[in-house]
N, CA, C and O atoms as a GROMACS GRO file, in nm:
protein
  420
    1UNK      N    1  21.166   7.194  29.275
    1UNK     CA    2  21.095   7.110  29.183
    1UNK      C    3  21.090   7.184  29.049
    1UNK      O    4  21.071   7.305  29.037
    2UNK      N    5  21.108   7.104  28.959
    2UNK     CA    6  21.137   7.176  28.808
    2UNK      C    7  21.059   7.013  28.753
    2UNK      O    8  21.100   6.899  28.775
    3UNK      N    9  20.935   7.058  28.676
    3UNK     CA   10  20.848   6.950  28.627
    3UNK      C   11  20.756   6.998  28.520
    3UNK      O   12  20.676   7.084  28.558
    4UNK      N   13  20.751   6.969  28.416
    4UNK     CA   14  20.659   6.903  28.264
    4UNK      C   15  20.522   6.843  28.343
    4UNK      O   16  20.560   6.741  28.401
    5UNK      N   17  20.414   6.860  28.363
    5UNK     CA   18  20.321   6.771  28.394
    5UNK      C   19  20.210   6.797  28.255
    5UNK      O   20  20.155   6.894  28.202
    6UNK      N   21  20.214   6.679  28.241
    6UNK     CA   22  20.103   6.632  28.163
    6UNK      C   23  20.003   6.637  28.175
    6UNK      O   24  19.966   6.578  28.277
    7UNK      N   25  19.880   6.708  28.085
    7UNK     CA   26  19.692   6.727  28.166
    7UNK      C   27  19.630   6.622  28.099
    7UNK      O   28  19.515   6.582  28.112
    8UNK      N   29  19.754   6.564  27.997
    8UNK     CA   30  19.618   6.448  27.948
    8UNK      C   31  19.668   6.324  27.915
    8UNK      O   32  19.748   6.298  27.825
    9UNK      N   33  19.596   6.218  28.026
    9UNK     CA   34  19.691   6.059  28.006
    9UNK      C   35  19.566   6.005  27.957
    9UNK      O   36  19.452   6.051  27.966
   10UNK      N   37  19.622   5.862  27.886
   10UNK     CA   38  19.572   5.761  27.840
   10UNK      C   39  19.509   5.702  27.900
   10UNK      O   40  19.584   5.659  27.987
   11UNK      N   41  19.362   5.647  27.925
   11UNK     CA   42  19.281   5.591  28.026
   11UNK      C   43  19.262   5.670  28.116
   11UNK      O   44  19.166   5.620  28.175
   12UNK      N   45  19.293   5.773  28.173
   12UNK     CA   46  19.311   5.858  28.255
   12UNK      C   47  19.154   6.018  28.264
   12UNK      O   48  19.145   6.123  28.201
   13UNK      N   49  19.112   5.991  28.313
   13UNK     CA   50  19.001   6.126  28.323
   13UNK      C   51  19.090   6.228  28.344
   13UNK      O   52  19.173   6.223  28.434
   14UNK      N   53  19.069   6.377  28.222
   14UNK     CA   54  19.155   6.459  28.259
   14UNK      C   55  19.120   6.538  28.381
   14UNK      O   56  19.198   6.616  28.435
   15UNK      N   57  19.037   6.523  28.408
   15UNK     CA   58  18.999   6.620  28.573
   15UNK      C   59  19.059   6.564  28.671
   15UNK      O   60  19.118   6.634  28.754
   16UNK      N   61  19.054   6.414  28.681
   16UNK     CA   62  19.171   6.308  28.808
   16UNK      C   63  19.320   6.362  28.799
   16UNK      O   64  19.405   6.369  28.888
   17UNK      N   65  19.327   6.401  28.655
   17UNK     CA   66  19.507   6.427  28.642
   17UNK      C   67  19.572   6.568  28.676
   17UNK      O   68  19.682   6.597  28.723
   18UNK      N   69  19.469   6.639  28.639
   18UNK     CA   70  19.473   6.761  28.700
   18UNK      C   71  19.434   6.794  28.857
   18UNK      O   72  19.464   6.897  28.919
   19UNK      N   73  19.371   6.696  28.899
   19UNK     CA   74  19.362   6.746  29.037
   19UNK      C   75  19.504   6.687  29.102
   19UNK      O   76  19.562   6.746  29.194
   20UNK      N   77  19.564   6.537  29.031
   20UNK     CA   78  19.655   6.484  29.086
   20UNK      C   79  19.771   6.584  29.063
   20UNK      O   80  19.866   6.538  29.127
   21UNK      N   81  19.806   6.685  29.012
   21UNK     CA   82  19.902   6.738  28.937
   21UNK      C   83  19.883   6.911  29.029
   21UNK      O   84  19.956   7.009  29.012
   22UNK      N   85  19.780   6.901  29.109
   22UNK     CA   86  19.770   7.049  29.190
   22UNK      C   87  19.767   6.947  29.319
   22UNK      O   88  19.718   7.025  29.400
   23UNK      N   89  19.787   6.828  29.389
   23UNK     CA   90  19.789   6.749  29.468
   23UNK      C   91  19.971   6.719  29.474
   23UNK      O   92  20.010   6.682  29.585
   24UNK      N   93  20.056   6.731  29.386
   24UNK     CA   94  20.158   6.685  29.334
   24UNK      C   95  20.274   6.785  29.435
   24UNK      O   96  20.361   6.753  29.516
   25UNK      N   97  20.215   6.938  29.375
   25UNK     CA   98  20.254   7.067  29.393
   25UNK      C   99  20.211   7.094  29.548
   25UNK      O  100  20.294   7.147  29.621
   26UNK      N  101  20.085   7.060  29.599
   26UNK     CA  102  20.055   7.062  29.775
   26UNK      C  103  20.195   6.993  29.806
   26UNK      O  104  20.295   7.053  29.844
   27UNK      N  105  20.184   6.836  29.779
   27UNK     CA  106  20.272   6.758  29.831
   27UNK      C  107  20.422   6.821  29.872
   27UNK      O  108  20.470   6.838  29.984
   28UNK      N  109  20.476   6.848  29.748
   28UNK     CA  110  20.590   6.908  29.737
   28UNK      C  111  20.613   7.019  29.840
   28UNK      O  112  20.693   7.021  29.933
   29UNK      N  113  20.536   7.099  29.806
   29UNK     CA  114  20.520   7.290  29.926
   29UNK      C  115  20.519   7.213  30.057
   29UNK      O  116  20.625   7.246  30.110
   30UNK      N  117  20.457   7.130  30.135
   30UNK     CA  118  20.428   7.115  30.274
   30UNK      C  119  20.538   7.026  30.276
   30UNK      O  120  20.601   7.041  30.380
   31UNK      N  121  20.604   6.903  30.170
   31UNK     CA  122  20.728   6.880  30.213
   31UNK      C  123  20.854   6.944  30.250
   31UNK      O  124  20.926   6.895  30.337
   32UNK      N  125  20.882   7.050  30.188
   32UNK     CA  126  20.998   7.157  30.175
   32UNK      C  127  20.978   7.241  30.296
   32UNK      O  128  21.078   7.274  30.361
   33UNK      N  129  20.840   7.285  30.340
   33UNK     CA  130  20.843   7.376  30.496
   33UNK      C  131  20.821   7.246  30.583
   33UNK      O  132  20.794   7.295  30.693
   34UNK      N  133  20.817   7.121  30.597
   34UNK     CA  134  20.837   7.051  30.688
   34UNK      C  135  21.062   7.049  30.712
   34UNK      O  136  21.100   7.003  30.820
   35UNK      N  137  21.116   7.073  30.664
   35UNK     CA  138  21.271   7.117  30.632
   35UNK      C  139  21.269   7.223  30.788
   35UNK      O  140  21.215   7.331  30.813
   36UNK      N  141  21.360   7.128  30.870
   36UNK     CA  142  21.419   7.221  30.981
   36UNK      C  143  21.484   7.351  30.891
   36UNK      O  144  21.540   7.347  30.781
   37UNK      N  145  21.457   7.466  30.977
   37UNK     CA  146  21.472   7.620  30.943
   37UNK      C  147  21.641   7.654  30.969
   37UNK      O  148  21.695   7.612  31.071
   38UNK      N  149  21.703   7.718  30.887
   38UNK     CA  150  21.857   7.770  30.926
   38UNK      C  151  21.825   7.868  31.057
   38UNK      O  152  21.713   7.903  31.095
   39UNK      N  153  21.950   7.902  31.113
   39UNK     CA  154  21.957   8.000  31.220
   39UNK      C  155  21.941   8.108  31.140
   39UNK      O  156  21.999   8.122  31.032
   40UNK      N  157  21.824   8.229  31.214
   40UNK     CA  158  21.825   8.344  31.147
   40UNK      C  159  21.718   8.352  31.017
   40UNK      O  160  21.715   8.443  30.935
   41UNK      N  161  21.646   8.256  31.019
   41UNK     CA  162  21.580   8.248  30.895
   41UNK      C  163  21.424   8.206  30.979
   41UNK      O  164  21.428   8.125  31.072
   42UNK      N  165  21.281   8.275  30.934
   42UNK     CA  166  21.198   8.254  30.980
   42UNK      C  167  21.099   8.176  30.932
   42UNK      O  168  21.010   8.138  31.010
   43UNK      N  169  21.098   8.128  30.748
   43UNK     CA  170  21.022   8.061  30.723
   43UNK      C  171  21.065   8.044  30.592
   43UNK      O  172  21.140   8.128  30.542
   44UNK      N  173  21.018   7.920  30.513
   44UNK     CA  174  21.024   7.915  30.391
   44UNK      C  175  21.004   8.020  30.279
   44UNK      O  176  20.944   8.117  30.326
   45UNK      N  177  21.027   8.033  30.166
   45UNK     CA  178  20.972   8.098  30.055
   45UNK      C  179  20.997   7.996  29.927
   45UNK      O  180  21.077   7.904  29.910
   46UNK      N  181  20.905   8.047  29.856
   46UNK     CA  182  20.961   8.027  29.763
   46UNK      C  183  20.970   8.099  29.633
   46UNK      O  184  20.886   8.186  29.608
   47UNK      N  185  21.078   8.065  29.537
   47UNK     CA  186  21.049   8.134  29.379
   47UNK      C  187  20.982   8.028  29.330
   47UNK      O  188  20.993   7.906  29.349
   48UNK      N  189  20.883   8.122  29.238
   48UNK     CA  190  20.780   7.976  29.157
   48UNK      C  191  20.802   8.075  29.018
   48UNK      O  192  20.838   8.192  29.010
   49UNK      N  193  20.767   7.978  28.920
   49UNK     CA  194  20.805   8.002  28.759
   49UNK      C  195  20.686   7.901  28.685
   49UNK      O  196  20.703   7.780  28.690
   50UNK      N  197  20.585   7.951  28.628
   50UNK     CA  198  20.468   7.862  28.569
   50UNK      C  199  20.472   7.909  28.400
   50UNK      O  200  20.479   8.030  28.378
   51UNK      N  201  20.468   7.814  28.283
   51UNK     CA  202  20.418   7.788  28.198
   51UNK      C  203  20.398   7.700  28.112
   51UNK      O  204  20.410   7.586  28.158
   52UNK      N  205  20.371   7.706  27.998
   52UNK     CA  206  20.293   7.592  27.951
   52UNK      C  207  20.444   7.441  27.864
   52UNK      O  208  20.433   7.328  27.816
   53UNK      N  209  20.576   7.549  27.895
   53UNK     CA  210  20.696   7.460  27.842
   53UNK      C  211  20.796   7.580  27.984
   53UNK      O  212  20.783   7.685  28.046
   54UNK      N  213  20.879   7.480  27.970
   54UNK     CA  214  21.021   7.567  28.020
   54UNK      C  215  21.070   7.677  27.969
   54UNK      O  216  21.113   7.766  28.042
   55UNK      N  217  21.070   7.682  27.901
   55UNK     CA  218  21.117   7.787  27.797
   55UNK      C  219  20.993   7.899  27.777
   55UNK      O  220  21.041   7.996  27.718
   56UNK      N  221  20.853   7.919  27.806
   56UNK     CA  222  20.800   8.010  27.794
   56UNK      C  223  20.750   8.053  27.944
   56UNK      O  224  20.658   8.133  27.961
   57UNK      N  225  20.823   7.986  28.055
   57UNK     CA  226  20.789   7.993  28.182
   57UNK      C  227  20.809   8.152  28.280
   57UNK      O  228  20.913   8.197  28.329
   58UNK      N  229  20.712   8.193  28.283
   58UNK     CA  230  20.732   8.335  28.366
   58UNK      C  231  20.693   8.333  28.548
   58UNK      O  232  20.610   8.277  28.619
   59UNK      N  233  20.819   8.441  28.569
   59UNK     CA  234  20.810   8.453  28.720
   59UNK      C  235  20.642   8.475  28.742
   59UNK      O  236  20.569   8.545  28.671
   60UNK      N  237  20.598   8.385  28.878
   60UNK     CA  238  20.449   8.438  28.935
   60UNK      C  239  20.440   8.417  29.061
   60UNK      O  240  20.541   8.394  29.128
   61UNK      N  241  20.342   8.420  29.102
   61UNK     CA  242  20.334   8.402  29.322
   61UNK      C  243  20.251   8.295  29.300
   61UNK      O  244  20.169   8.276  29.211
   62UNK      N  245  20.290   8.216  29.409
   62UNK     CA  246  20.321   8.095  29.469
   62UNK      C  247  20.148   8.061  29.456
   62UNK      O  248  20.117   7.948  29.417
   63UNK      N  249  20.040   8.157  29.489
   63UNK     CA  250  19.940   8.124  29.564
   63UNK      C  251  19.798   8.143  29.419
   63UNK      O  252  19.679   8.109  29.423
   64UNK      N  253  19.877   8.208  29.311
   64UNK     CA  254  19.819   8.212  29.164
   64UNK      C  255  19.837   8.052  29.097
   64UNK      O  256  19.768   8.014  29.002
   65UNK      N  257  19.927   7.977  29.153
   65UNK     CA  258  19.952   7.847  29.080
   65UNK      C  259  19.819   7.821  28.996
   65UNK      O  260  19.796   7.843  28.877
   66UNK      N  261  19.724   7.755  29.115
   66UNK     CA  262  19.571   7.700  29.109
   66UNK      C  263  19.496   7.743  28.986
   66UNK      O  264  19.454   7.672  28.894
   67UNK      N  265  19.489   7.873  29.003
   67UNK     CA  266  19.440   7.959  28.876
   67UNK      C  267  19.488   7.969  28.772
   67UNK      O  268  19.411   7.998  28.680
   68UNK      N  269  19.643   7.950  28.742
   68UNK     CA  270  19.729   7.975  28.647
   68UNK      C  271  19.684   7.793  28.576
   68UNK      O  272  19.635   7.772  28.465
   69UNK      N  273  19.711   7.713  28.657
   69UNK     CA  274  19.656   7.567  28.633
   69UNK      C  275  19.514   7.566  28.549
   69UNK      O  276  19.484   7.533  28.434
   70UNK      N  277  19.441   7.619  28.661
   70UNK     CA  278  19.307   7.612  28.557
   70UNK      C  279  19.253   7.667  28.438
   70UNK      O  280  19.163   7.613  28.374
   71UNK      N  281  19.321   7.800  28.401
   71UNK     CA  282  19.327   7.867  28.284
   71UNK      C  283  19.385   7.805  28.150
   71UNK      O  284  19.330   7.829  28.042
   72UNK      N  285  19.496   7.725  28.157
   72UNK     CA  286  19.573   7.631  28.100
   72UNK      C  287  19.468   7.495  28.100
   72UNK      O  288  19.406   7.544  28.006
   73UNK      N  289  19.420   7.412  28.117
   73UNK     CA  290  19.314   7.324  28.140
   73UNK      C  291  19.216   7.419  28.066
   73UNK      O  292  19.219   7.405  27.944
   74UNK      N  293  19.133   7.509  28.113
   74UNK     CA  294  18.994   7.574  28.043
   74UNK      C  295  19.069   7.612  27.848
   74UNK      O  296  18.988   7.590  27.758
   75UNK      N  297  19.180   7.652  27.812
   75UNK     CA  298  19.275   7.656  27.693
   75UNK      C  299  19.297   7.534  27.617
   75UNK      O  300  19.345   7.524  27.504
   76UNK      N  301  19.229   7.386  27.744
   76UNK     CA  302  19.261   7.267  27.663
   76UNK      C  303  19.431   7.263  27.616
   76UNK      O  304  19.479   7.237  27.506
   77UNK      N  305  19.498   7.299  27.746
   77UNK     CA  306  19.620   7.294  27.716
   77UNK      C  307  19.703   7.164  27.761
   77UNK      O  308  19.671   7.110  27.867
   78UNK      N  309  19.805   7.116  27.686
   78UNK     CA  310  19.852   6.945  27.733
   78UNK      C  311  19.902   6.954  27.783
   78UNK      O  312  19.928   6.840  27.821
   79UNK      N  313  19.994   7.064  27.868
   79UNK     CA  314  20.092   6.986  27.950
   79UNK      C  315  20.087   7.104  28.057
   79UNK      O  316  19.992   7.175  28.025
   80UNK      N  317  20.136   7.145  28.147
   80UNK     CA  318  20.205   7.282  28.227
   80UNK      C  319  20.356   7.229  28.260
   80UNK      O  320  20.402   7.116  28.243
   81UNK      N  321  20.442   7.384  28.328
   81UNK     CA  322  20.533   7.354  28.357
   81UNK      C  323  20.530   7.436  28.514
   81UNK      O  324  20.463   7.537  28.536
   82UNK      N  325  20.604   7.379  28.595
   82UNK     CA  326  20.582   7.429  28.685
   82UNK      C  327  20.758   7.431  28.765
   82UNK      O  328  20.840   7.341  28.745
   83UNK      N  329  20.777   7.519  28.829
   83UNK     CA  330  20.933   7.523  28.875
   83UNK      C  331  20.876   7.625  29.015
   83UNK      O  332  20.812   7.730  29.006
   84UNK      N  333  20.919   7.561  29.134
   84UNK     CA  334  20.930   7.613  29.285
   84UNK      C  335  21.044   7.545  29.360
   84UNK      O  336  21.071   7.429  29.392
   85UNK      N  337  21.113   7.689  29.378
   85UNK     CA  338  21.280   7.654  29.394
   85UNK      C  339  21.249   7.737  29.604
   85UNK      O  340  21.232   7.857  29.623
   86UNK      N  341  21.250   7.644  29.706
   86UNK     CA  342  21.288   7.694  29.820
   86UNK      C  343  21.385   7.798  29.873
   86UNK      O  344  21.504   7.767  29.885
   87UNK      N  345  21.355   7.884  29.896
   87UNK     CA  346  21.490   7.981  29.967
   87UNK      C  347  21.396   8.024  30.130
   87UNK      O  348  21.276   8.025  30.156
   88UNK      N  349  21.519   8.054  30.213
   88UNK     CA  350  21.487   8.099  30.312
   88UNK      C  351  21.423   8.239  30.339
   88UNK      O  352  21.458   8.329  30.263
   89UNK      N  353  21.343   8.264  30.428
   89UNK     CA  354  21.275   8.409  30.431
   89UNK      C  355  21.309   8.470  30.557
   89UNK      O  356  21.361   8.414  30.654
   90UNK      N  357  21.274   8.583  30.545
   90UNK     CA  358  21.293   8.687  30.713
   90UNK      C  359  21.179   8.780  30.746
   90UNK      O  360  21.188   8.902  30.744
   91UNK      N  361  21.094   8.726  30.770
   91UNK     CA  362  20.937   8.871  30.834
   91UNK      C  363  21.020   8.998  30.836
   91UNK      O  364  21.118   8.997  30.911
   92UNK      N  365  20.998   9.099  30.771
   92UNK     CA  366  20.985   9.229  30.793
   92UNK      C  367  20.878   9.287  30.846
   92UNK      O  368  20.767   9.295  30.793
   93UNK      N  369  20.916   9.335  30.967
   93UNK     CA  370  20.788   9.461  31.029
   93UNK      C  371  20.803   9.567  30.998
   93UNK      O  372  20.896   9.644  30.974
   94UNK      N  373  20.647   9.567  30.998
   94UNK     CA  374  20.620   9.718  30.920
   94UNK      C  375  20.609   9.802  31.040
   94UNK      O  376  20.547   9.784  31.145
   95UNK      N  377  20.675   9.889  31.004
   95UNK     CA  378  20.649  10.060  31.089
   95UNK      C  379  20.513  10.086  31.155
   95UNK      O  380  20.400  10.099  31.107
   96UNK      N  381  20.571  10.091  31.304
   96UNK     CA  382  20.408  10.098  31.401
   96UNK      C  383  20.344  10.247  31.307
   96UNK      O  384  20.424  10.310  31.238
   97UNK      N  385  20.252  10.274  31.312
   97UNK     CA  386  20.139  10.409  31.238
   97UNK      C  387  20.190  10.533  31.368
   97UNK      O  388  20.234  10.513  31.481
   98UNK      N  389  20.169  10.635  31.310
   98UNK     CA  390  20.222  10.766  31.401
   98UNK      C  391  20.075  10.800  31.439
   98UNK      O  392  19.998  10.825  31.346
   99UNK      N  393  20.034  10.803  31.554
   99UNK     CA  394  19.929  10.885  31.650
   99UNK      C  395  19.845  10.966  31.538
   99UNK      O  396  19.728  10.936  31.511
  100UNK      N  397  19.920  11.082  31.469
  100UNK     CA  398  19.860  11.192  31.357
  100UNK      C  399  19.789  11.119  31.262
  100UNK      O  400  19.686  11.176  31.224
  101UNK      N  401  19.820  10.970  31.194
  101UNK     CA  402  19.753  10.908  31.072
  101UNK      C  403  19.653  10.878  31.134
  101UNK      O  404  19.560  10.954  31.107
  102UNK      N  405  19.620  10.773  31.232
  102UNK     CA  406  19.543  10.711  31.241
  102UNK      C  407  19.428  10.853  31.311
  102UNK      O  408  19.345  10.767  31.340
  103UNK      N  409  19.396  10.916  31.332
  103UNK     CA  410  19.292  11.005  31.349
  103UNK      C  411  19.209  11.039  31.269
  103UNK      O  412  19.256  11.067  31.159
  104UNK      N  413  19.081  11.052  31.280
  104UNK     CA  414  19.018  11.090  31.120
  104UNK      C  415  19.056  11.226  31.094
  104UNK      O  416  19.131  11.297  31.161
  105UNK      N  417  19.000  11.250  31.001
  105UNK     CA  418  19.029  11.430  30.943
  105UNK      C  419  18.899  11.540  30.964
  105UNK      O  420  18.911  11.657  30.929
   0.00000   0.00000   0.00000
C-alpha cells in the first residue's frame, strides 16, 4: 500500500477521518497476513515508510504508525503518507543463556 490520506474532508469531522484512515491501515495489515505463507517463510513483515508527502517519507516500524499519525494531526497537519510494502519473514532464535550468566554475582 502506497497512499496520500487526507486528515481533513469536507463535511467530514476530522477525528472520524482520522480514525477512518488508522482503520484503513488495520484493514490493509490483517488483509496481507491473512495471504497463505511461502514454503520456508514464517510470517509476514513488513517495510513501512511514513510522512507527511512521498517525497519526505522516512523508513519507521510498523507499530509507531499510530503515534507517528497522531503527532501529524496534533501539527494540524493535512494529509499523511503512508507506504507498507509485505515481504516474507523467518524467526531467528536467540542463543539458549550459558549456565555462568544466568547466576547472580
Amino acid at each position: 500500500m502506497k497512499k496520500t490520506f487526507p486528515l481533513t474532508l469536507e463535511g467530514k469531522n476530522r477525528d472520524r477521518v482520522v480514525e477512518a484512515v488508522k482503520n484503513d491501515i488495520r484493514k490493509y495489515l490483517a488483509r496481507e497476513r491473512r495471504k497463505p505463507l511461502p514454503a520456508g517463510v514464517d510470517f509476514w513483515d513488513f517495510d513501512c515508510k511514513f510522512g507527511a508527502t512521498a517525497d519526505s517519507a522516512t523508513v519507521t516500524h510498523m507499530a509507531a504508525l499510530t503515534e507517528l499519525i497522531n503527532s501529524v494531526v496534533a501539527a494540524d497537519g493535512a494529509q499523511v503518507y503512508v507506504e507498507l510494502l509485505a515481504k516474507p519473514g523467518v524467526r531467528v532464535l536467540k542463543p539458549p543463556l550459558d549456565s555462568d550468566d544466568e547466576s547472580p554475582a
